[in-house]
NUSE-93140 format. One record per residue (C-alpha): x, y negated, z; residue number from 1. Coordinates in pm, whole numbers. Layout:
% NUSE-93140
((X Y Z) NUM)
...
% end
This chain:
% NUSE-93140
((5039 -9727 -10971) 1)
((5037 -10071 -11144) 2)
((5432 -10080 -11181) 3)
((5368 -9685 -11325) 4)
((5120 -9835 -11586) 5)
((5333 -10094 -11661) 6)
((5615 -9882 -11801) 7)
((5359 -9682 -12002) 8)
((5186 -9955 -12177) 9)
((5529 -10128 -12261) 10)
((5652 -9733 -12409) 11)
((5474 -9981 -12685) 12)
((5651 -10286 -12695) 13)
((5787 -10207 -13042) 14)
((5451 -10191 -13167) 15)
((5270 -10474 -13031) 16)
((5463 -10647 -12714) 17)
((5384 -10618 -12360) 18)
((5026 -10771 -12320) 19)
((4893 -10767 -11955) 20)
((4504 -10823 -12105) 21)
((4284 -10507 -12095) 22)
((4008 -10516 -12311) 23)
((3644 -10414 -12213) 24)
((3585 -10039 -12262) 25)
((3287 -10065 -12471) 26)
((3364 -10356 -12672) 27)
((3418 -10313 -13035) 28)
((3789 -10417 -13116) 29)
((3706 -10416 -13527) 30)
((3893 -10716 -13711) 31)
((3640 -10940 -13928) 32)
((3876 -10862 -14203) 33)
((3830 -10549 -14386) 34)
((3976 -10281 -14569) 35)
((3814 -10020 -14775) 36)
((4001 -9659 -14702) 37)
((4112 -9527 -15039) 38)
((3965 -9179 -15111) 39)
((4253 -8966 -15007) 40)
((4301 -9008 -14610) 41)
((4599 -8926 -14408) 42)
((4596 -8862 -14009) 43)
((4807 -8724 -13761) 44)
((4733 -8508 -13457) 45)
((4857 -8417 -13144) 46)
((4822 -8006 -13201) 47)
((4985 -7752 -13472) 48)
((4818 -7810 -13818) 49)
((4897 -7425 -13908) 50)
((4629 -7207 -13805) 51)
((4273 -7195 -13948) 52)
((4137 -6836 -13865) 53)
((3812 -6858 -13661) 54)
((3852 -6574 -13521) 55)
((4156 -6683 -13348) 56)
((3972 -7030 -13237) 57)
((4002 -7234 -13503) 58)
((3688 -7433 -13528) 59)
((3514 -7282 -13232) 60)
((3287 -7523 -13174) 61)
((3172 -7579 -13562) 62)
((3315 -7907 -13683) 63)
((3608 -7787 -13917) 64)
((3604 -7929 -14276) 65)
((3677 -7535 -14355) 66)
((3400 -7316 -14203) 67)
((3059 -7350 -14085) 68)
((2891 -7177 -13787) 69)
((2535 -7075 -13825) 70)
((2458 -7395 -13599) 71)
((2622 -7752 -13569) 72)
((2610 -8027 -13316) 73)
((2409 -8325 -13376) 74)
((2473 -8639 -13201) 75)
((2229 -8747 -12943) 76)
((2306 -9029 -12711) 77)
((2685 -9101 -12665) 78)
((2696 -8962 -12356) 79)
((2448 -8690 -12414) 80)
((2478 -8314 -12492) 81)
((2363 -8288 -12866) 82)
((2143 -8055 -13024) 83)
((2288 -7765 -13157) 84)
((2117 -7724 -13526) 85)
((2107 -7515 -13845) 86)
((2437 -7487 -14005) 87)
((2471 -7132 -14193) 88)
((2135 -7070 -14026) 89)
((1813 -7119 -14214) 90)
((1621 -7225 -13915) 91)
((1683 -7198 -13535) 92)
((1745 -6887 -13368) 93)
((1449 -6685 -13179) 94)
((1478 -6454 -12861) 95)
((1288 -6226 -12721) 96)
((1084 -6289 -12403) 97)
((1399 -6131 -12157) 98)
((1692 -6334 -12378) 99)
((1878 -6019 -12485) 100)
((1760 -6027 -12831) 101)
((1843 -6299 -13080) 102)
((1743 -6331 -13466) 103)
((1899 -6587 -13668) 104)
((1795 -6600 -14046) 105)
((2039 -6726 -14265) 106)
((2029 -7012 -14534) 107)
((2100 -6862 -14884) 108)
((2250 -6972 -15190) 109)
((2569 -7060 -14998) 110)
((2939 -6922 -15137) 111)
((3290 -6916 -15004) 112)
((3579 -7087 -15075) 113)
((3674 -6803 -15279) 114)
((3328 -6847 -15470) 115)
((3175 -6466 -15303) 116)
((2835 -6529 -15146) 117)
((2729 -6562 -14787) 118)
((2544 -6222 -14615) 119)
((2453 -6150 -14306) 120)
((2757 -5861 -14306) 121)
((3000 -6171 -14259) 122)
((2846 -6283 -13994) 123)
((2868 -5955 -13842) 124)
((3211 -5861 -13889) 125)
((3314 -6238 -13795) 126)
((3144 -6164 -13447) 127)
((3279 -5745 -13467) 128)
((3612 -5939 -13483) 129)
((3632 -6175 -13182) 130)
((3491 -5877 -12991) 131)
((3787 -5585 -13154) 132)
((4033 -5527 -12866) 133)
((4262 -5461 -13140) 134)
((4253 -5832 -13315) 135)
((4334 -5941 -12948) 136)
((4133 -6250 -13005) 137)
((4168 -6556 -12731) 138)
((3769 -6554 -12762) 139)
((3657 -6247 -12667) 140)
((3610 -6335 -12306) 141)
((3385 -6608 -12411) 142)
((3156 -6384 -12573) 143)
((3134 -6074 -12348) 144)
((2797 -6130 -12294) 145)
((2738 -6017 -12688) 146)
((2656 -5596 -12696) 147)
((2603 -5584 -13080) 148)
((2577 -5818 -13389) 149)
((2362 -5655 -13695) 150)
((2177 -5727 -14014) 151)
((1841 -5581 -14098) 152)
((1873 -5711 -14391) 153)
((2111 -5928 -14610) 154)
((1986 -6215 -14494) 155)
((1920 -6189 -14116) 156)
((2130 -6174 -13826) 157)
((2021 -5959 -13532) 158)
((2253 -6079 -13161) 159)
((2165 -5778 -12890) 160)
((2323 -5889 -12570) 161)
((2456 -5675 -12265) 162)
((2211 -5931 -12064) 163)
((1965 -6175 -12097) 164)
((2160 -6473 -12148) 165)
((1991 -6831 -12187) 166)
((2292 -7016 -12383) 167)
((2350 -6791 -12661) 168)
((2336 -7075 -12933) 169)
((2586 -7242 -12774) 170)
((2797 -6907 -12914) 171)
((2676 -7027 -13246) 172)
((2901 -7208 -13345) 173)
((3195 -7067 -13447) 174)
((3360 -7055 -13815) 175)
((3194 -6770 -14045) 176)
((3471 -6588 -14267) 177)
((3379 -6285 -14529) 178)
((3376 -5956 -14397) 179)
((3629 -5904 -14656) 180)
((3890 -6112 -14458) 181)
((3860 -5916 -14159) 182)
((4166 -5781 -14071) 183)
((4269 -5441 -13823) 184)
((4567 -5575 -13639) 185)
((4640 -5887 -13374) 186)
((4462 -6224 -13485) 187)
((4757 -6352 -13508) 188)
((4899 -6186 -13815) 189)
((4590 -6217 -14044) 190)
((4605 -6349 -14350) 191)
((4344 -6625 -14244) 192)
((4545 -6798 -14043) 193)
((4695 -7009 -14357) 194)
((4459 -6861 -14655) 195)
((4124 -6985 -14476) 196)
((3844 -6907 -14691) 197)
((3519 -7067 -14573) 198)
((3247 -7272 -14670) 199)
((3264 -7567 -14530) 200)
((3288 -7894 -14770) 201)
((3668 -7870 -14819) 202)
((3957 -7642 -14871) 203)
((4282 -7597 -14837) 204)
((4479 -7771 -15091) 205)
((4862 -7693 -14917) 206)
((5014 -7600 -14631) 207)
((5345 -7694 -14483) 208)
((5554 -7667 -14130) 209)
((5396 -7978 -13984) 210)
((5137 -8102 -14260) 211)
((4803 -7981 -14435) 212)
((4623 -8097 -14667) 213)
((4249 -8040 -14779) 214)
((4062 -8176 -15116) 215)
((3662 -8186 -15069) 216)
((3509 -7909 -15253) 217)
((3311 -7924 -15551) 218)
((3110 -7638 -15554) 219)
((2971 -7586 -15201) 220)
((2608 -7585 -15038) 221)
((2735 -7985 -14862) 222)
((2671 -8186 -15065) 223)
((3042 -8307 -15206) 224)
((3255 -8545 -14958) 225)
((3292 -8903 -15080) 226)
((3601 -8870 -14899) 227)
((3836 -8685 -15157) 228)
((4155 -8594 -14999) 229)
((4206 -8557 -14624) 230)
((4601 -8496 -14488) 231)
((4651 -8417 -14159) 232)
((5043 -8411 -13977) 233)
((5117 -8268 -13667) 234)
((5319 -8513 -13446) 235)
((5250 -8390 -13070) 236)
((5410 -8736 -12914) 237)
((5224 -8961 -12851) 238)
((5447 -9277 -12901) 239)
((5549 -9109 -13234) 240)
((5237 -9127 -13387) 241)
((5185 -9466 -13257) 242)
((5450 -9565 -13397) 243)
((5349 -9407 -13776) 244)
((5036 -9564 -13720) 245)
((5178 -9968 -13669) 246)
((5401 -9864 -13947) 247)
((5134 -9787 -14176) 248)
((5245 -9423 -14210) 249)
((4911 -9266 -14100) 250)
((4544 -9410 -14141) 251)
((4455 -9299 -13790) 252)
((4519 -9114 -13454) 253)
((4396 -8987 -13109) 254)
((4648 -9170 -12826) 255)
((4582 -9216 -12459) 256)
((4434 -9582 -12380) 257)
((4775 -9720 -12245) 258)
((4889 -9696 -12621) 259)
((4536 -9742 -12777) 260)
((4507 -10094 -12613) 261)
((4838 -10200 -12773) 262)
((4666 -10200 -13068) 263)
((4347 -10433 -12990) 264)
((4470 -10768 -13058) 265)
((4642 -10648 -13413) 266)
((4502 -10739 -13732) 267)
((4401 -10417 -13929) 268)
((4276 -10139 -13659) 269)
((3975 -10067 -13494) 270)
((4010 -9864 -13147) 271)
((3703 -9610 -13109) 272)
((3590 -9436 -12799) 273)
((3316 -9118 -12740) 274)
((3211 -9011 -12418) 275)
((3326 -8671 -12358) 276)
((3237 -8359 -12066) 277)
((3686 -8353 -12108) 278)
((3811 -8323 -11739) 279)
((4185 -8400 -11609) 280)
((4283 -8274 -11274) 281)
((4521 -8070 -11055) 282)
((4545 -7684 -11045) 283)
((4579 -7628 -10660) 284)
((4832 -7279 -10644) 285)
((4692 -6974 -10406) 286)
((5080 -6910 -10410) 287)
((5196 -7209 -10229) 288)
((5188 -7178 -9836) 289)
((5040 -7565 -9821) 290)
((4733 -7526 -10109) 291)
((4683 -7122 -10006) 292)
((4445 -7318 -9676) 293)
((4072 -7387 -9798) 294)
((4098 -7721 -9556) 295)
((4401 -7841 -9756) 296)
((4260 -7830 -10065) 297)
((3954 -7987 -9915) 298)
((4157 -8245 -9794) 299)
((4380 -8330 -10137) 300)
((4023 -8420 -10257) 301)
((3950 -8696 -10023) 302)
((4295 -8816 -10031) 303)
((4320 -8958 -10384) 304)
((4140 -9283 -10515) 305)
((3941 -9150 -10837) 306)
((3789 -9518 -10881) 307)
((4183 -9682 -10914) 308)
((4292 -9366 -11193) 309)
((3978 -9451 -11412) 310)
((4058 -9878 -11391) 311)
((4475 -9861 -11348) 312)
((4495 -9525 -11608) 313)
((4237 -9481 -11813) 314)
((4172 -9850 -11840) 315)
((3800 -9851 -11773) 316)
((3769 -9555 -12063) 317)
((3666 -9244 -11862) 318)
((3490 -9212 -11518) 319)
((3571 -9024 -11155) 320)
((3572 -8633 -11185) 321)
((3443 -8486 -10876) 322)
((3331 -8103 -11053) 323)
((3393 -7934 -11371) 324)
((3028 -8093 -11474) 325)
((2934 -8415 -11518) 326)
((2583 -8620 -11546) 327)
((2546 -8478 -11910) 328)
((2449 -8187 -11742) 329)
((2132 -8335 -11606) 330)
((2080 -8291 -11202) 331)
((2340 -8041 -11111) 332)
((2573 -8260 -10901) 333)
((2535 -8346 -10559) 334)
((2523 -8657 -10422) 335)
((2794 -8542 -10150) 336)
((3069 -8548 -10425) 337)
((3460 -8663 -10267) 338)
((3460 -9011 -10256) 339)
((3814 -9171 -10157) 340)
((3871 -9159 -9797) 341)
((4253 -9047 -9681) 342)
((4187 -9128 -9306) 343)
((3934 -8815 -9349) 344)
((4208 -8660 -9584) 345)
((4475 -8710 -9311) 346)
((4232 -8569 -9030) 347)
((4121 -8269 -9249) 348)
((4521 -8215 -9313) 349)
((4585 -8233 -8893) 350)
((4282 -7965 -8837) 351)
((4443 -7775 -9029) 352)
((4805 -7789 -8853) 353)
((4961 -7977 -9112) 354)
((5121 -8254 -8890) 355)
((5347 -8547 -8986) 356)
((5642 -8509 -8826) 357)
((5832 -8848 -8967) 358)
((5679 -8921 -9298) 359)
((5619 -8530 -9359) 360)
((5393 -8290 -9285) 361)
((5502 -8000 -9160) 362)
((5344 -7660 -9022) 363)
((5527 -7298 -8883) 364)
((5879 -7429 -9058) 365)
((5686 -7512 -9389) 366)
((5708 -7863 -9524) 367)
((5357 -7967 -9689) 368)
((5521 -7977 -10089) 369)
((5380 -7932 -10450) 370)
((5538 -7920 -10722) 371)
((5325 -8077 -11025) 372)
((5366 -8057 -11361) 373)
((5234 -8219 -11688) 374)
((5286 -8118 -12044) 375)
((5551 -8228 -12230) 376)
((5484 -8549 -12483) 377)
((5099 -8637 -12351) 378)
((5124 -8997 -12179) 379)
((4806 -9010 -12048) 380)
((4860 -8638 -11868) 381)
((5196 -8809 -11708) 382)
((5078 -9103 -11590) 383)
((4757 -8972 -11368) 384)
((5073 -8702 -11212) 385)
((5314 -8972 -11125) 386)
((4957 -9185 -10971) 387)
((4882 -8866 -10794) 388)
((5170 -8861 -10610) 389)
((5147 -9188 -10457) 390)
((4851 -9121 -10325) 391)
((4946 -8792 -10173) 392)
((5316 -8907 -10070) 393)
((5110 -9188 -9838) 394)
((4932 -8871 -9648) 395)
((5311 -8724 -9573) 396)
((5335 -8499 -9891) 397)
((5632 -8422 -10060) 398)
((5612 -8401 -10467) 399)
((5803 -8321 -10697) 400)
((5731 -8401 -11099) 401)
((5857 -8171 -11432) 402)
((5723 -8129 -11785) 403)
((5769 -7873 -11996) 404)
((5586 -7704 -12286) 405)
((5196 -7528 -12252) 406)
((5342 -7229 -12287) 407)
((5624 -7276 -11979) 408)
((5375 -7443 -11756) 409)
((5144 -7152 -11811) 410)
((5378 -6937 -11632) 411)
((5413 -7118 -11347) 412)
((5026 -7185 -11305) 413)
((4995 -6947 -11003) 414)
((5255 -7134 -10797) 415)
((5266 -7487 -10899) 416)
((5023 -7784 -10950) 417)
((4938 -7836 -11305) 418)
((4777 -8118 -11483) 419)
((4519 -7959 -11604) 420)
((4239 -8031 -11848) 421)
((3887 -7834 -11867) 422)
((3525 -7850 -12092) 423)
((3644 -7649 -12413) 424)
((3289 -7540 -12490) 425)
((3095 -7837 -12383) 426)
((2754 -7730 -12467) 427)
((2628 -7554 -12222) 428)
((2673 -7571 -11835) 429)
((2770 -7181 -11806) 430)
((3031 -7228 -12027) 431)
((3167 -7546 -11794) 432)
((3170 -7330 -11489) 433)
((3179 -6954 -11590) 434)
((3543 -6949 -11693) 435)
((3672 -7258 -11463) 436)
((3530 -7110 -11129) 437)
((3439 -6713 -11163) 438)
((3718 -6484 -10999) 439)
((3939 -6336 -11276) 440)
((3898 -6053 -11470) 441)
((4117 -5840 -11629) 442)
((3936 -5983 -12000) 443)
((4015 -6316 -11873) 444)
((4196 -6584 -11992) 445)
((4526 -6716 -11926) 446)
((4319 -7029 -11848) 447)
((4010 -6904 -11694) 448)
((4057 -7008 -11301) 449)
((4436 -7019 -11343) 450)
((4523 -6981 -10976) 451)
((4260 -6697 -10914) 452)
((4087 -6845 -10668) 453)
((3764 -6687 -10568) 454)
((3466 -6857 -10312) 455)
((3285 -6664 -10147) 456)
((2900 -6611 -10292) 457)
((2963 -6839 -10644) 458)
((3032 -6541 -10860) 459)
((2693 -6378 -10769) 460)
((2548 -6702 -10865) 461)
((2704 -6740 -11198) 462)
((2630 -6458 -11317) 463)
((2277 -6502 -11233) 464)
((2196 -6862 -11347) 465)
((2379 -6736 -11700) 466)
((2050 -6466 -11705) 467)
((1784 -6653 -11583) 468)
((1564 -6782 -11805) 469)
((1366 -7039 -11601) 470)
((1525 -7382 -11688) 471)
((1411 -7539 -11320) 472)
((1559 -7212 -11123) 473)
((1901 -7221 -11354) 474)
((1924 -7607 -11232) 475)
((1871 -7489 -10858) 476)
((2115 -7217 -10878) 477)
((2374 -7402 -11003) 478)
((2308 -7696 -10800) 479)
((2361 -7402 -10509) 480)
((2702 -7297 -10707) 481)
((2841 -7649 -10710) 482)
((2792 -7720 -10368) 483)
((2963 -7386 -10233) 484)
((3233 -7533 -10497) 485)
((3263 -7866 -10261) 486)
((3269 -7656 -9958) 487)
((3621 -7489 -10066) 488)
((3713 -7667 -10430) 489)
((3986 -7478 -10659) 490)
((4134 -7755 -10792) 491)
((4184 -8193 -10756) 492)
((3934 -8232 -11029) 493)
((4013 -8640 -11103) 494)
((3857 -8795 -11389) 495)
((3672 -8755 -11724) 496)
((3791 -8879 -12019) 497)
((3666 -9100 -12303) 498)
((3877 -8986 -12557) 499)
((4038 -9316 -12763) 500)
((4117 -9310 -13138) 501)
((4257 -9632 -13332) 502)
((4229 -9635 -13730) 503)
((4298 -9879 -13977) 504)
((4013 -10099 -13973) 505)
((3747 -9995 -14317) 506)
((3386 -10027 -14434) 507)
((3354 -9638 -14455) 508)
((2968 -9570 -14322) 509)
((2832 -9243 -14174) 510)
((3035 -9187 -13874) 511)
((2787 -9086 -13543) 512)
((2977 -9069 -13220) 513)
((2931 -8735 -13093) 514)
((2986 -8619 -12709) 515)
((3339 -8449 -12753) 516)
((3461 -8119 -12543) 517)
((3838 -8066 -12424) 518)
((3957 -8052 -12779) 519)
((4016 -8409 -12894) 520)
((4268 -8501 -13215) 521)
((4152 -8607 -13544) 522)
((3913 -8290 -13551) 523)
((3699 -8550 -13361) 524)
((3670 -8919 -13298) 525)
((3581 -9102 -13585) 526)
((3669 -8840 -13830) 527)
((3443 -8496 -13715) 528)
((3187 -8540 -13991) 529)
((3414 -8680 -14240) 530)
((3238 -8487 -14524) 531)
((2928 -8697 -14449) 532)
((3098 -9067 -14498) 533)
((3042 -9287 -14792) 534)
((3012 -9638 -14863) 535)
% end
C-alpha cells in the first residue's frame, strides 16, 4: 500500500517534488502572504461543463450560480447536516398532520434570467417535468413519492404526495425553470440544457466544448455577486488540472489528497477540506459465483483494513465507511460495524467452502476471483482498488484491475466489482439508503443498488421509516434496517471522504464550509456560495 501511494503522490513530482511529509488534516495550509483574487475567477472541474437543465439534474441539490430551489442548505457544523432554508420559498414549508400534504408559499418580486416573473405555475411544471415519462428525466425515481404539484394561487405551491413522507424538503431543492421552458420530448434535447434561464445570481455569459462562463447578474432578487466573472473548464484528469493549477492556468480545483498535499508547502495556495456523507466502496456482483454467497460478502468486509485506506490513501482526510450512513445521521449505526479482522475473514471464507488450495481459494472448480474496476482519470478512485487488492490477495483472492469510462463500467456493474461512490442527496437518511439498498424497480436507476441485491425484510422497512412521522420510531426502524444490512451487506462500503480543494491563496471573505454530498468539483468546496463573497 505504501509503495502504491508512493507512485501516486510522485504522479506530482513536476509540480512540487516528491515530499514524504503529510500534513495534519485539519490544519490550515494558507501562506502568510496574500493575494487578492481579481473579480473575474477561473476554475476547472472534474465533470462536463455543458449541461444546466434542472430537470435533467443540474443543480439538484440547490447550489448552482443559475437556479434556485424553493429551499437552500445552510451550513451548520462541518460535519453536520445543514438546515435546509427559504430559497424561492417565502417561508418554510407546512404539512398536514399525516405528511401527504405540503404548502410552500413563494417569495415574490423575483424574475428570470430572461427578466419574466416567478409564479407558482413554474414551480409546477418544473416538478410536472421530472415526473413526465416522456422527458425521461434521471430524477424521477427520486421523487416518486410526489402524486401532484399545484398552485391555488399564483403565489403558493400545493405538494400532494402518494404517501406520507417525512423528508419532503429535502426534494426542495432542485433548480426552478419557467413553465415556458418546459419542453415535450427526452430531457436531453431541451433547449435548457445550454440556454439555462434561472434566477439565481448569475448567468450564462458563453458556452463552449469544454468551458463556460457566467457574469453575476445585475438585476436579480441576490443581492449582486462581488465576484464578477466566474469561468469554469472541464478537465476530468486529475493530474491535468494539477498541473494548470501550479502553472497558474486555473485559480482553483477539486483533486484527491495524494495531489492536494503536493501543494502544501508551495507559496501561493491554500488546500481546503469539508466533511462530506460521500462514500467510496466496492459493488459486490450477484453475477459472480464467489460474491453471489451472503457469507462471502460478509467476509470481504472483515478482510480489508478501513483504518490503513483513511491514513495510507486519504491521508488522514476522510474516515472508515462501514454503511451508506455515517454519524451525521445521528444514532443510526450500530456499534457492531466491520472492524478489520481477516483471521475472521479467512474463517467466514472456509464456512463457506471457499478453501485455499496453494495461495487460492477455490470451491466446486471455481477459483475465488473479482474483477474490479475504477473510472478512468480519478486517482483517488485507483488507488483505494489497487489497496483493495492487497488486502484481499493475502486471504487467497485473485484480482484483476481495469478502468474505463462511467458509462463502460456501468455495463458491467452486474458482474464485476466497481469502485463505487454513494450520498448524492445527502440530506436526508431515506435518501442515503432508499436508492443504495431497496431491491430494484423497473423506475430505478442505473445506479440505484447496481447489483440488485435484495435482503430479506429491509425493503418493508424502508418504505415504512420514509412514512412514519415519529422522529424516535424512524431512528429505531432504521437502526433495525442497518443492522439486517450488516447481517448480509451489498457492497465493501470502505471509507468517507473529505473532499480536498487547493486555490490560490486570497483575502476573499464569506466562504462557510458546508457538509458536501457525492457531487464534489468546484460546484462545492470553497466556491458553493460564491455569489455571497466579498472583501
Amino acid at each position: 500500500m505504501r509503495r502504491l501511494l508512493s507512485i501516486a503522490a510522485c504522479t506530482a513530482l513536476l509540480l512540487a517534488g516528491c515530499n514524504s511529509s503529510t500534513p495534519d488534516p485539519v490544519a490550515d495550509h494558507s501562506e502568510t502572504s496574500s493575494e487578492t483574487y481579481p473579480t473575474t475567477i477561473v476554475l476547472a472541474d472534474q465533470q462536463p461543463v455543458d449541461h444546466f437543465n434542472p430537470i435533467a439534474g443540474y443543480g439538484e441539490l440547490g447550489t448552482s450560480p443559475l437556479y434556485d430551489g424553493l429551499l437552500v442548505p445552510a451550513p451548520a457544523g462541518k460535519a453536520d447536516l445543514p438546515e435546509l432554508v427559504p430559497a424561492l420559498a417565502a417561508s418554510a414549508p407546512v404539512s398536514n398532520d399525516d405528511l401527504t400534504e405540503w404548502t410552500v408559499p413563494l417569495r415574490e418580486g423575483v424574475t428570470f434570467s430572461d427578466s419574466s416573473p416567478l409564479r407558482a405555475a413554474d414551480v409546477v411544471a418544473t416538478y410536472q417535468a421530472i415526473l413526465d415519462p416522456v422527458t425521461a428525466s434521471p430524477m424521477a425515481s427520486g421523487y416518486e413519492m410526489i402524486k401532484e404539484v399545484s398552485a391555488p394561487d399564483e403565489h403558493t405551491v400545493k405538494f400532494t404526495l402518494n404517501y406520507p413522507y417525512a423528508d419532503l424538503p429535502a426534494r426542495m431543492l432542485v433548480g426552478i425553470a419557467p413553465a415556458a421552458s418546459m419542453e415535450s420530448k427526452p430531457v436531453t434535447e431541451w433547449a435548457l440544457n445550454t440556454q439555462p434561464i434561472g434566477t439565481g445570481p448569475y448567468v450564462l455569459k458563453s458556452l463552449g466544448t469544454d468551458e463556460a462562463t457566467f457574469t453575476a447578474r445585475e438585476d436579480g432578487w441576490h443581492e449582486t455577486p462581488d465576484v464578477k466573472e466566474l469561468t469554469i473548464i472541464s478537465v476530468p484528469d486529475d493530474t491535468a488540472r494539477a498541473q494548470r493549477l501550479s502553472s497558474g492556468d486555473i485559480m482553483g480545483t477539486q483533486l484527491a489528497p495524494a495531489l492536494a498535499t503536493t501543494f502544501a508547502h508551495h507559496d501561493g495556495f491554500t488546500i481546503a477540506s469539508n466533511h462530506t456523507v460521500d462514500w467510496r466502496g466496492l459493488t459486490l456482483p450477484l453475477d459472480n459465483p464467489f460474491t453471489a454467497e451472503a457469507k462471502v460478502r460478509l467476509a470481504l468486509n472483515y478482510a480489508v483494513d478501513r483504518e490503513a485506506l483513511v491514513k495510507n490513501v486519504l491521508l488522514g482526510y476522510g474516515e472508515p465507511g462501514y454503511t451508506p450512513v455515517n454519524a451525521a445521521y445521528g444514532p443510526v449505526v450500530p456499534d457492531n460495524s466491520f472492524g478489520y479482522d481477516p483471521d475472521k475473514a479467512a474463517g467466514l471464507l472456509d464456512e463457506a467452502g471457499w478453501v485455499l488450495d496453494g495461495d487460492k481459494r477455490v470451491k466446486d472448480g471455481h477459483t475465488a476471483s473479482l474483477e474490479l474496476w475504477y473510472p478512468a482519470g480519478d486517482q483517488l478512485r485507483k488507488d483505494l482498488t489497487f489497496a483493495v487488492a492487497e488486502n484481499l490477495n493475502a486471504l487467497g483472492i485473485e484480482t484483476t484491475i481495469d478502468h474505463s469510462d462511467w458509462d463502460a463500467v456501468a455495463e458491467k456493474l452486474p458482474s464485476v466489482a466497481a469502485m463505487y461512490g454513494g450520498g448524492d442527496q445527502p440530506y436526508s437518511i431515506d435518501t442515503q439508503l432508499y436508492g443504495a439498498l431497496h431491491s430494484r424497480t423497473e423506475g430505478s436507476s442505473v445506479y440505484d443498488n447496481p447489483t440488485g441485491s435484495s435482503v430479506p425484510g429491509l425493503d418493508e422497512i424502508l418504505e415504512g421509516a420514509r412514512r412514519e412521522a415519529d422522529q424516535t420510531k424512524r431512528t429505531d426502524m432504521y437502526r433495525e434496517g442497518i443492522e439486517k444490512y450488516l447481517a448480509e451487506p451489498s457492497y465493501l462500503i470502505l471509507v468517507f471522504l473529505h473532499h480536498t480543494y487547493v486555490e490560490q491563496t486570497n483575502d476573499w471573505q464569506g466562504k462557510q464550509p458546508v457538509l458536501e454530498p457525492h457531487s464534489h468539483g468546484v460546484s462545492w468546496g470553497p466556491w458553493w456560495n460564491i455569489g455571497q463573497w466579498h472583501r
